[in-house]
C-alpha positions as CSV (number, residue, x, y, z in Angstrom):
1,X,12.3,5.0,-18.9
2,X,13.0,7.3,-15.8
3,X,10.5,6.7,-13.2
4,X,9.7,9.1,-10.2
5,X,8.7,8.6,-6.4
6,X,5.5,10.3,-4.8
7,X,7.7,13.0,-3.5
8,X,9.4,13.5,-7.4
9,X,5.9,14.0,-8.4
10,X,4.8,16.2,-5.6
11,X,8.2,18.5,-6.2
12,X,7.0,18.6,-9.9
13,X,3.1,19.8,-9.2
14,X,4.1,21.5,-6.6
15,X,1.6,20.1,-3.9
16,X,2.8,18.2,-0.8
17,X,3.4,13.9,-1.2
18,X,0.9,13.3,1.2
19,X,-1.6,15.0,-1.4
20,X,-0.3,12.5,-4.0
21,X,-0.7,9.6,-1.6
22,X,-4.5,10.5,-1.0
23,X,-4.7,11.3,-5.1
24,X,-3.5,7.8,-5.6
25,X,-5.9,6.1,-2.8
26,X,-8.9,7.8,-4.2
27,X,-8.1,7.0,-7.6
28,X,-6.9,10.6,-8.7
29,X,-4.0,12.4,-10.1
30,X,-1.1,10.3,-12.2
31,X,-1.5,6.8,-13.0
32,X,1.3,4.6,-11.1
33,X,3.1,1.6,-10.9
34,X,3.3,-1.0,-8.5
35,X,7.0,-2.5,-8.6
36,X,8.1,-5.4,-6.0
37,X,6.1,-6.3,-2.7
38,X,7.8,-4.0,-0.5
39,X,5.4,-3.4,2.7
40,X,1.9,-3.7,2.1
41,X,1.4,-1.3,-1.4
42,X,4.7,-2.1,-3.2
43,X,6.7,0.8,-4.2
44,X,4.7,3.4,-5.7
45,X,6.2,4.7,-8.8
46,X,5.1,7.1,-11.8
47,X,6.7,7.6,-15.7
48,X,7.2,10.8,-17.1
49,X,4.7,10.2,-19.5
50,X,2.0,9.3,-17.0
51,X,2.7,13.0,-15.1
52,X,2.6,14.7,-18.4
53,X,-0.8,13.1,-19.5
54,X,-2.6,14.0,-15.8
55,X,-1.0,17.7,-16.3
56,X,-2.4,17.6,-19.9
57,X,-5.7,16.0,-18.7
58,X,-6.2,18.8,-15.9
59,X,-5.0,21.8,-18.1
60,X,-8.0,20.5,-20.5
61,X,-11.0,20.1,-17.6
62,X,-9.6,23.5,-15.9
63,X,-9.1,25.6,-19.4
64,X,-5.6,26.4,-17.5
């Protein structure tokens, strides 16, 4: 299972990785993983599926 960084996932939506970051704070956008204990959040990390299912998700609210 490939998994992507916040700035794989900002490349694919097209919005800048900071935007991710502040989706992910504030509960938005793709759900993640945690993996390790690396600094004080872990390293963020998103599946393929997970992208696919907030794109689907937001294509259904917006009618897009």
């Amino acid at each position: 299972m490939p998994l992507f960084t916040a700035a794989e996932v900002a490349d694919l939506l097209r919005v800048k990785k900071n935007t991710i970051d502040k989706w992910r704070q504030r509960g938005r956008g793709p759900r993640f993983l945690r993996i390790g204990t690396q600094g004080p959040s872990g390293r963020i990390r998103y599946t393929r599926a997970a992208v696919e299912e907030y794109l689907a998700q937001a294509e259904a609210k917006h009618g897009a």
